[in-house]
KOLMI-523763 format. One record per residue (C-alpha): y, z, x. Coordinates in steps of 0.001 Angstrom, whole numbers, plus 500000, padded with zeros to 6 digits. Each point is the difference from the previous one (the first is absolute). Layout:
N
@north = Y up = Z east = X $
...
REM end
This chain:
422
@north = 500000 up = 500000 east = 500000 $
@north = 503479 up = 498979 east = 501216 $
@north = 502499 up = 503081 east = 501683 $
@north = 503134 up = 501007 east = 500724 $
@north = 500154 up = 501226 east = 503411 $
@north = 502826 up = 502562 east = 500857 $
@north = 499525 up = 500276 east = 503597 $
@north = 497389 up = 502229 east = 500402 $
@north = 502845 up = 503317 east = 499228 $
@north = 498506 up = 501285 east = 497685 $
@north = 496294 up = 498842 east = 499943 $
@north = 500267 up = 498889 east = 495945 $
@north = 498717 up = 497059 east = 499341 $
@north = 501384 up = 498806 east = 496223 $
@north = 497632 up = 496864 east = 498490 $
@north = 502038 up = 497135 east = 498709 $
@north = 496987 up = 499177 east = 497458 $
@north = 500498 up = 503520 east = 498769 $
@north = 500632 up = 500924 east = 496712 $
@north = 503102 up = 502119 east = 501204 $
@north = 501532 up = 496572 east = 501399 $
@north = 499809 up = 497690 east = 496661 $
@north = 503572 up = 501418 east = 498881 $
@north = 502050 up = 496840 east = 499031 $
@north = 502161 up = 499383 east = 502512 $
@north = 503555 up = 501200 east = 499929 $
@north = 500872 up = 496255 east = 500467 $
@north = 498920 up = 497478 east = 497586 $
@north = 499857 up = 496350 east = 501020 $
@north = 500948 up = 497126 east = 497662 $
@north = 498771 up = 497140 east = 501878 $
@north = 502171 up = 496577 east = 499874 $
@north = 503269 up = 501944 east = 499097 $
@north = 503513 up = 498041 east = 500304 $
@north = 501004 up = 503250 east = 501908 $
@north = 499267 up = 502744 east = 502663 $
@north = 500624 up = 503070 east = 498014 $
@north = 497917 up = 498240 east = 497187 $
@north = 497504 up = 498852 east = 501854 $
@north = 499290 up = 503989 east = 501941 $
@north = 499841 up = 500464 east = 503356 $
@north = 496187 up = 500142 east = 501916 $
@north = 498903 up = 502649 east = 501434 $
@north = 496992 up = 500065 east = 502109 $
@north = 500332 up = 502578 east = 503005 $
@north = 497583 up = 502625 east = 499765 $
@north = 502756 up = 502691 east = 500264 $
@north = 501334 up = 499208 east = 496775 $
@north = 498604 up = 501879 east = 497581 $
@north = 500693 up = 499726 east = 496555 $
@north = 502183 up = 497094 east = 500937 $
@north = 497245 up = 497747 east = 500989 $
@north = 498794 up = 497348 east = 497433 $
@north = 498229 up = 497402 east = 502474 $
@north = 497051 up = 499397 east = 501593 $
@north = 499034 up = 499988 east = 503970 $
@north = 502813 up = 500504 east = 502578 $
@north = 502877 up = 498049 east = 501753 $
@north = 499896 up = 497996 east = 503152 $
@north = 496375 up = 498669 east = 498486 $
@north = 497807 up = 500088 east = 502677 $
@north = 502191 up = 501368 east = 502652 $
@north = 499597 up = 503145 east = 497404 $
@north = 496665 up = 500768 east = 501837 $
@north = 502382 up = 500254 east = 503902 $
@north = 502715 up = 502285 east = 497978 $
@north = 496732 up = 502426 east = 499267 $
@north = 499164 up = 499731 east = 503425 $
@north = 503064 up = 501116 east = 500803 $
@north = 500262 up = 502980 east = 497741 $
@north = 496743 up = 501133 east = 500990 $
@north = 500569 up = 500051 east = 503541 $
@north = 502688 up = 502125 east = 499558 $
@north = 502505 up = 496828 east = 501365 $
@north = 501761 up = 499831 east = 496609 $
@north = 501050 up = 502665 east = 497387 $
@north = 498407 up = 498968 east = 496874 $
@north = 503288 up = 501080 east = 497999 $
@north = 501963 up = 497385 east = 502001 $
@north = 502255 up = 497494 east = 497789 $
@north = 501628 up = 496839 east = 500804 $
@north = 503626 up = 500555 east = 500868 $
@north = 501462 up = 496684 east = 498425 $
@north = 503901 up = 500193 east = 501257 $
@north = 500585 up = 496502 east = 500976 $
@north = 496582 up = 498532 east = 499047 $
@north = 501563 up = 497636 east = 497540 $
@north = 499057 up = 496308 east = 499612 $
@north = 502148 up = 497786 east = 502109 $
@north = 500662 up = 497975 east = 496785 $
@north = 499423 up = 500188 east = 496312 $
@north = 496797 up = 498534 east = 498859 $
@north = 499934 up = 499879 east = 496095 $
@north = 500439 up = 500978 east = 496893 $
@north = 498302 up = 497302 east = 498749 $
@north = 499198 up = 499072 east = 496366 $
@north = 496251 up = 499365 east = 501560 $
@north = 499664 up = 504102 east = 500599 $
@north = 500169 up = 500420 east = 496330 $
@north = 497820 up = 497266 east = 498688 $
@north = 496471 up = 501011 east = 498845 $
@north = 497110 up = 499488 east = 502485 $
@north = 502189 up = 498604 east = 502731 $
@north = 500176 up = 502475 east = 502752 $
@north = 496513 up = 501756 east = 500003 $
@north = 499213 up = 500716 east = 503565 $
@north = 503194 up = 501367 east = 501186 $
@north = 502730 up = 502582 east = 499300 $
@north = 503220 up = 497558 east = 498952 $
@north = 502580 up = 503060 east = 500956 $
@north = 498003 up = 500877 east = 502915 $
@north = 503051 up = 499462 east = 502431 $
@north = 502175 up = 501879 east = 497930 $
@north = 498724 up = 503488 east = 499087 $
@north = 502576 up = 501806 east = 502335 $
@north = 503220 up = 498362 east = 497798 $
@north = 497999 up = 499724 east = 496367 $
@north = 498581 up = 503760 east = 500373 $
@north = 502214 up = 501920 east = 501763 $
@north = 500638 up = 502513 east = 498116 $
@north = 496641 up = 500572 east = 499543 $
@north = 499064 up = 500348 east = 503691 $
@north = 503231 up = 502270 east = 500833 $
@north = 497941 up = 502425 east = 496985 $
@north = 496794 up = 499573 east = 502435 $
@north = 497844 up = 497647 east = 498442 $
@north = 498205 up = 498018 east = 502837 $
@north = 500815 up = 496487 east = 499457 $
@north = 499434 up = 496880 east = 502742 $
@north = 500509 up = 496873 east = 500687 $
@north = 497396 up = 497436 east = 499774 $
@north = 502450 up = 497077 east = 501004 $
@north = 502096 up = 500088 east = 503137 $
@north = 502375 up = 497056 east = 500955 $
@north = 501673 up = 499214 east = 503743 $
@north = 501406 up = 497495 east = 501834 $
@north = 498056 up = 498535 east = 502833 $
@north = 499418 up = 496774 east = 502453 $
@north = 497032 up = 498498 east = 500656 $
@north = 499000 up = 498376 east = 503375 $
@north = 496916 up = 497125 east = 500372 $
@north = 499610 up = 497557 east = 502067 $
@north = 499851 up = 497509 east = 497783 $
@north = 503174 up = 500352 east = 498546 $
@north = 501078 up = 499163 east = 503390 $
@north = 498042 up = 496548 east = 500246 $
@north = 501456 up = 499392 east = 496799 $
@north = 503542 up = 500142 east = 501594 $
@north = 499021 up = 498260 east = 503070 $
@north = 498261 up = 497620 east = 497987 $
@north = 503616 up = 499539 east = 497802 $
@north = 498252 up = 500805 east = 497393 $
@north = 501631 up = 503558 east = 499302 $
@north = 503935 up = 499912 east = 500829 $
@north = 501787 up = 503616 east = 501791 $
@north = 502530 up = 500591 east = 497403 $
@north = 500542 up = 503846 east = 501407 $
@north = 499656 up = 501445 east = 496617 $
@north = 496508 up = 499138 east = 499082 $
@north = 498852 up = 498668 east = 503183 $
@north = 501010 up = 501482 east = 502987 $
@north = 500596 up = 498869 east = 503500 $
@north = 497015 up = 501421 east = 501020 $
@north = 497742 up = 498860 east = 497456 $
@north = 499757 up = 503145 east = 497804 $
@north = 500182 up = 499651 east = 496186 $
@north = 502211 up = 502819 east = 498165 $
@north = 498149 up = 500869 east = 496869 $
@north = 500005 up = 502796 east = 497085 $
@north = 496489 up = 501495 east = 500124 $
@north = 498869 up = 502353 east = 496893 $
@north = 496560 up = 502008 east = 500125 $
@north = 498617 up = 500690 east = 496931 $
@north = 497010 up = 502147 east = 499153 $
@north = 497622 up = 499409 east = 497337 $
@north = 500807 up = 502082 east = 496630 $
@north = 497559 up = 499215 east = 497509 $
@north = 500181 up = 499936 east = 496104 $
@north = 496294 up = 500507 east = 498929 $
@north = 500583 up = 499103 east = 496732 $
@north = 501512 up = 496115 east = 501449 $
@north = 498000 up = 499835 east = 502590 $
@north = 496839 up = 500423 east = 497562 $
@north = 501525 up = 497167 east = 497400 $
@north = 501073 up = 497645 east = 503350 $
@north = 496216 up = 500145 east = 500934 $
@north = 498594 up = 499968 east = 496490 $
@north = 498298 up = 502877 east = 500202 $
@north = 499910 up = 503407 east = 498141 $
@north = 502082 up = 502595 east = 501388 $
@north = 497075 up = 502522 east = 500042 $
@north = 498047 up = 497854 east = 501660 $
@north = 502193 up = 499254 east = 502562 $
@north = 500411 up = 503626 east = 500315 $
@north = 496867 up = 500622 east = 500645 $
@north = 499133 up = 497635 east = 502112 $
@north = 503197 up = 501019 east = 502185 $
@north = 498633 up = 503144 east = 500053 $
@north = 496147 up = 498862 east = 501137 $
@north = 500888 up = 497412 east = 502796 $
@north = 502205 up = 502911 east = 501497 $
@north = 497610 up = 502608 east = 500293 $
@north = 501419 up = 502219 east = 497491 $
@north = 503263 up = 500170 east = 501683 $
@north = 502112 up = 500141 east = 496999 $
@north = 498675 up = 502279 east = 497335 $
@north = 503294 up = 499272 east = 497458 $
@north = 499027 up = 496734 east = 499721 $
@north = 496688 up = 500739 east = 497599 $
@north = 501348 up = 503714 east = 499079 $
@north = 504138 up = 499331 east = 499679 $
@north = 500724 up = 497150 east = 497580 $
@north = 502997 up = 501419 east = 499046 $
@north = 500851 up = 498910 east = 503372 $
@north = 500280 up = 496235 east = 500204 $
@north = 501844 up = 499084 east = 503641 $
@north = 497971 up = 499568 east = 503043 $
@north = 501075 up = 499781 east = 503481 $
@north = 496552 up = 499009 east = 501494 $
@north = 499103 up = 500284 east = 503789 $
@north = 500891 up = 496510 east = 501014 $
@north = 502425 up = 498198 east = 502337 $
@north = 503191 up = 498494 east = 498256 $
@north = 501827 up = 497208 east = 500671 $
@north = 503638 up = 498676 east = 502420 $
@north = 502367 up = 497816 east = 498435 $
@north = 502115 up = 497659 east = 502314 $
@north = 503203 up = 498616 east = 498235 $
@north = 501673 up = 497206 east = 501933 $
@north = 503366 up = 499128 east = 499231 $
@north = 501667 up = 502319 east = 496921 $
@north = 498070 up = 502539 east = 498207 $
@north = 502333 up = 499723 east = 497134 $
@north = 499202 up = 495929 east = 499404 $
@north = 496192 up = 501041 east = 499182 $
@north = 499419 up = 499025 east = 496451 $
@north = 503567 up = 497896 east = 499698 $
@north = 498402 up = 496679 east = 499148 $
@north = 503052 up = 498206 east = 501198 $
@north = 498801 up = 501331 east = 503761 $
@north = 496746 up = 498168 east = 501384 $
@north = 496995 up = 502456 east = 500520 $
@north = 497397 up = 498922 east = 502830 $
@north = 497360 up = 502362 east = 499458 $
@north = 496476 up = 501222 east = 502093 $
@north = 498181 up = 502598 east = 498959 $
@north = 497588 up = 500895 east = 502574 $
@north = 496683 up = 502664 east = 500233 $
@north = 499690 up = 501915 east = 503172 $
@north = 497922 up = 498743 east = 503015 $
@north = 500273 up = 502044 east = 502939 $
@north = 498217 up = 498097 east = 502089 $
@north = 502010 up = 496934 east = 499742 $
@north = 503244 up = 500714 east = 498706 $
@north = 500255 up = 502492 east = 502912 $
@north = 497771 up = 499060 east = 503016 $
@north = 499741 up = 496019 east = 499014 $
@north = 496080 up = 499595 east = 499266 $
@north = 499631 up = 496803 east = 499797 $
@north = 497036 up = 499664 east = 497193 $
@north = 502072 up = 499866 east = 497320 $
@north = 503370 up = 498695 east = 498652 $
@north = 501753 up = 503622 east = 499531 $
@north = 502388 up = 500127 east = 502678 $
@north = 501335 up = 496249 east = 500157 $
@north = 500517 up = 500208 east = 495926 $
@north = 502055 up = 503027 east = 500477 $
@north = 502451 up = 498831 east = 502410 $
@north = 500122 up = 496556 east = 498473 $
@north = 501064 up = 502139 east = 496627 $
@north = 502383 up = 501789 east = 502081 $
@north = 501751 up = 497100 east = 501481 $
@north = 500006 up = 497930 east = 496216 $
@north = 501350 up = 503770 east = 498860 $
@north = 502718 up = 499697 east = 502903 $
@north = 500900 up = 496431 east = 499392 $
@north = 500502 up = 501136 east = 496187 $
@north = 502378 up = 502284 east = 500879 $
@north = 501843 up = 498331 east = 502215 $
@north = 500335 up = 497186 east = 497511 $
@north = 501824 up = 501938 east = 497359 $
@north = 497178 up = 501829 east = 498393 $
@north = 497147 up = 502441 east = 501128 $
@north = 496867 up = 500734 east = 501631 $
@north = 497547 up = 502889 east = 498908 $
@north = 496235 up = 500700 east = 501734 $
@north = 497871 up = 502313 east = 498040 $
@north = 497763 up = 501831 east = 502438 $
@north = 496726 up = 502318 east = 498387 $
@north = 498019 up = 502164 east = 501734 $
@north = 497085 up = 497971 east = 498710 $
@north = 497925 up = 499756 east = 503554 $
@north = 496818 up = 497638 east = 499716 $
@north = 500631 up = 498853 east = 496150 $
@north = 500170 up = 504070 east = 499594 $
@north = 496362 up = 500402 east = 501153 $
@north = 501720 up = 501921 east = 503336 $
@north = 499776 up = 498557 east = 503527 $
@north = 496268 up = 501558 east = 500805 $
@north = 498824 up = 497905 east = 497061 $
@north = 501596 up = 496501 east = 501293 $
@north = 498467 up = 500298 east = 503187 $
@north = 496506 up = 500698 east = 498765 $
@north = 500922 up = 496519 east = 498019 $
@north = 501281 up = 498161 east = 503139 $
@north = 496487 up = 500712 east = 501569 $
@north = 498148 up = 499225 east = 497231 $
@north = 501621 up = 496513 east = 499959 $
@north = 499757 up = 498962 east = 503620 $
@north = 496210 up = 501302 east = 500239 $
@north = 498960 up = 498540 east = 496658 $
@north = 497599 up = 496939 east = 500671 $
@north = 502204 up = 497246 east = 500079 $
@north = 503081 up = 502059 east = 501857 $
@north = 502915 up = 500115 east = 497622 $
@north = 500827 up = 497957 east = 497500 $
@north = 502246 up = 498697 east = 496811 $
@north = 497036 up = 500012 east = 497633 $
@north = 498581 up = 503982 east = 500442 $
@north = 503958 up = 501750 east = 501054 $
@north = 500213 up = 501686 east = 496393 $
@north = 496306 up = 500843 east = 499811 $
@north = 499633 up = 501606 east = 503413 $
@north = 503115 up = 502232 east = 499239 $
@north = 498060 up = 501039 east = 496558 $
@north = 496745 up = 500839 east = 501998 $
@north = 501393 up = 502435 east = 501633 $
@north = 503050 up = 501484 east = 497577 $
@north = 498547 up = 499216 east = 496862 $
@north = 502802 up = 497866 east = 498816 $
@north = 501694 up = 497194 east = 501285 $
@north = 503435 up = 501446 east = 499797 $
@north = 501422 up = 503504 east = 499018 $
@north = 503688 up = 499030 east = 500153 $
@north = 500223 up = 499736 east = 495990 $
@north = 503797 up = 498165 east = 499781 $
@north = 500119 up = 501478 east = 496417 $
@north = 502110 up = 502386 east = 501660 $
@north = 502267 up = 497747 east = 502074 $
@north = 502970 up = 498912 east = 497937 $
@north = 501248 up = 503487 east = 499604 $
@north = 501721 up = 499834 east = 502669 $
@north = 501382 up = 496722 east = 499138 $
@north = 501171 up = 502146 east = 496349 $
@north = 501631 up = 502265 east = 501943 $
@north = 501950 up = 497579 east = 501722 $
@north = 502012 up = 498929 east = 496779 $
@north = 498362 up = 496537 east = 501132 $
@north = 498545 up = 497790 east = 497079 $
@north = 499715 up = 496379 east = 502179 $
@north = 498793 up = 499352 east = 503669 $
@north = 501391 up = 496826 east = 501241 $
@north = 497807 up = 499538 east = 503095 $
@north = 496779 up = 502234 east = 500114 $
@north = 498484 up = 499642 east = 503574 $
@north = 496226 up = 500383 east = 498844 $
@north = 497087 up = 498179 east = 499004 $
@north = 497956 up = 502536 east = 498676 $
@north = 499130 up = 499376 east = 496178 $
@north = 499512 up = 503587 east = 499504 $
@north = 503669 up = 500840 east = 500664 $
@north = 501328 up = 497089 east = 498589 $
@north = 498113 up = 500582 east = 496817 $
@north = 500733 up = 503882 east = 500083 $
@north = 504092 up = 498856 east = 500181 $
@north = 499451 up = 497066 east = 497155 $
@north = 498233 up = 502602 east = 497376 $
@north = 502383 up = 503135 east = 501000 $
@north = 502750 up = 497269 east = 498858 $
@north = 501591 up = 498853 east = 503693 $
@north = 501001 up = 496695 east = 499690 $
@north = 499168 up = 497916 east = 503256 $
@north = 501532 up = 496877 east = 501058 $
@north = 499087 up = 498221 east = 503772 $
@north = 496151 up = 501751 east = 501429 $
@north = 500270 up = 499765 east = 503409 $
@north = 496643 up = 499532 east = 502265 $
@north = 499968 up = 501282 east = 503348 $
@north = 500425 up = 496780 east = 502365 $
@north = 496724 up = 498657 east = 501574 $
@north = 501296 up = 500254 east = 503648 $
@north = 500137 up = 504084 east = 499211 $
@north = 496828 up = 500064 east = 498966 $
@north = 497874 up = 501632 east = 503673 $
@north = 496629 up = 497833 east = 500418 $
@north = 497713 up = 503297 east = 499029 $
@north = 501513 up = 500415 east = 497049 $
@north = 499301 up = 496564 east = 498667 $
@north = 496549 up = 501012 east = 498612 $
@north = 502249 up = 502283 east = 498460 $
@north = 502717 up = 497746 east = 497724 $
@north = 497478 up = 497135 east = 499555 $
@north = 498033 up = 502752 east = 497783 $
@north = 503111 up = 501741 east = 498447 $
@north = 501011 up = 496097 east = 498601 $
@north = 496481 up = 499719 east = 498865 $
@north = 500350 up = 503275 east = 498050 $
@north = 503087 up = 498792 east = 498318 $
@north = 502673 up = 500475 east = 502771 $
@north = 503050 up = 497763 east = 499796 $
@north = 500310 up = 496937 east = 501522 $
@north = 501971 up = 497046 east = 499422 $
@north = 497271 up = 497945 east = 500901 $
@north = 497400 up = 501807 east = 497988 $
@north = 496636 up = 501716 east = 500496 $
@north = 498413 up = 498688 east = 503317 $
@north = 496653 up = 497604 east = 499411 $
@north = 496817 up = 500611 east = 501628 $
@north = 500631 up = 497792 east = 502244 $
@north = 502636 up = 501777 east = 501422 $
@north = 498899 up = 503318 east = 499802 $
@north = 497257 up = 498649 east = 502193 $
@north = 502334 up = 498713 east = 502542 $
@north = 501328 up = 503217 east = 500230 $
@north = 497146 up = 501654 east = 501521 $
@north = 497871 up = 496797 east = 500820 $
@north = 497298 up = 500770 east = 497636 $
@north = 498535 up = 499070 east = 496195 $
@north = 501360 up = 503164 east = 498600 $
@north = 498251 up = 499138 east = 496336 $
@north = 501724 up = 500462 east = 496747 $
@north = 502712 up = 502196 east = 498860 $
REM end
């Protein structure tokens, strides 16, 4: 049964599952509200008491370092945020979006604003955080500065700088969920999706089979980093061009350059179409989730890439979904049902230029209501030679392509072999 640990002071342990815990919440939360005070703050440290009315624990899976912490004695487990001069470097929202049923599931809309909205209540005590930070940053790649040498990326010193750094806004957000939404996005029965949250996590979060007066979840997962090129206050204004990526972690590639797949080259080729947007009068975003390995987790795509290369044959077009469900149990875990809320939260309702040719985010923006102009494939020269076992099976499977899906014939030129039937 889940706990609330106090540091080990006093040696009492108090059960969240326990009867003495199901007191409605001080708190109530009206989902979708046009406001903050309407809407209700959420409050998920353990510390809070009364005051709590969520599920799990902020930070996500970092939660698990803060006990570390605590129980090392390295951190007092009464410790709050100070938030002087935390603010968001700009204003992101209102939107009409945050108040429109079912579009913002997965994350808390005034997550970046707690410390103006409810003020007054955290000057009375009540422990309220963040779950949205935004800064000001510039980002640095190398291939930003072939782009310039290349004259294909112009130093304009406010975007593009001399050296070849990018300034950007950069917003972390951390999942909030809505159990009820989340349920209805996935089709499934909120109890059931309870419970199942509750199996596949060992038991980790009693509330969510005992507590369904409490309906937000802040699950044990990574988040996501937004990149804004150009001005944050031109998202959603349809008179201002929006080139768009939105992009699922991998480690490997986008940060040490693996060269058997396509991650890394599509990400700074969305980068430099998201700096050429701004720099053209309108603006660049890159939507980055902690997603690693189609969110099976890195351990999970290796065991794949060796199944792949030692499979008779050696990799191949035909067998790259099936090998990756051998071993997972499903082919992909990413689920874009999720996706556009982000996109909500944004105010936007049209992306001009969406770097992508995945169908499953494409479809995910279509049916959440995004309007999409120009699809943009990554260009073939990008494209390393190990990862072209890679795309030539991601067309098959209903990848974009202007050219459409790949024959047989030249799926077996990619690897030299009759790779049979799709």
């Amino acid at each position: 049964m889940g706990t609330a640990f106090d540091g080990g002071k006093s040696g009492h342990i108090r059960l969240t599952s326990h009867p003495g815990s199901r007191r409605p919440p001080r708190f109530a939360i009206q989902w979708g509200a046009a406001t903050a005070p309407a809407r209700g703050p959420v409050v998920a440290t353990v510390n809070a008491g009364g005051d709590r009315n969520a599920i799990g624990a902020h930070g996500g899976s970092y939660s698990v370092y803060r006990a570390l912490a605590i129980s090392s004695g390295a951190m007092d487990p009464q410790a709050r945020p100070d938030l002087n001069d935390t603010a968001p470097v700009c204003d992101i929202g209102p939107h009409p979006q945050w108040g429109e049923a079912g579009k913002i599931v997965s994350l808390d809309p005034w997550g970046h604003r707690v410390a103006h909205d409810f003020a007054e209540l955290i000057a009375e005590g009540v422990d309220i955080r963040p779950s949205i930070a935004i800064t000001k940053a510039r980002l640095t790649l190398h291939e930003m500065k072939e782009a310039i040498a290349a004259g294909r990326i112009a130093v304009d010193g406010d975007i593009v700088h001399e050296a070849g750094d990018v300034s950007v806004t950069k917003i972390a957000v951390d999942p909030v969920w809505w159990l009820p939404g989340v349920a209805e996005r996935f089709g499934v029965a909120e109890q059931s999706l309870r419970r199942c949250l509750f199996e596949q996590t060992g038991g980790m979060y009693p509330e969510l089979v005992t507590r369904p007066d409490l309906s937000v979840f802040l699950p044990p997962i990574g988040g996501m980093t937004l990149y804004i090129f150009g001005d944050p206050a031109w998202l959603g204004n349809e008179a201002k061009k929006l080139t768009c990526r939105v992009h699922d972690e991998c480690n490997g590639s986008d940060v040490f350059g693996s060269d058997i797949c396509t991650c890394r080259p599509y990400l700074t080729h969305g980068i430099e179409e998201a700096t050429r947007a701004a720099q053209e009068g309108g603006v660049g975003l890159i939507v980055y989730n902690r997603k690693e390995g189609r969110a099976l987790g890195e351990v999970t795509k290796f065991l794949v890439y060796n199944a792949r290369k030692r499979q008779p044959g050696g990799d191949q077009a035909a067998t790259y979904f099936e090998r990756t469900e051998c071993v997972a149990g499903v082919q992909d875990a990413r689920f874009q049902q999720l996706m556009p809320d982000i996109i909500h939260w944004l105010g936007i309702r049209r992306i001009d230029r969406f770097v992508s040719m995945s169908n499953m985010k494409y479809d995910a923006l279509a049916g959440g209501g995004i309007e999409i102009g120009e699809r943009v494939p990554i260009p073939a020269d990008l494209i390393p030679p190990d990862a072209s076992v890679e795309m030539e099976a991601k067309k098959a499977a209903g990848y974009y392509t202007p050219e459409g899906a790949p024959t047989e014939d030249q799926l077996r030129a990619v690897v030299g072999r009759d790779l049979g039937k799709f």
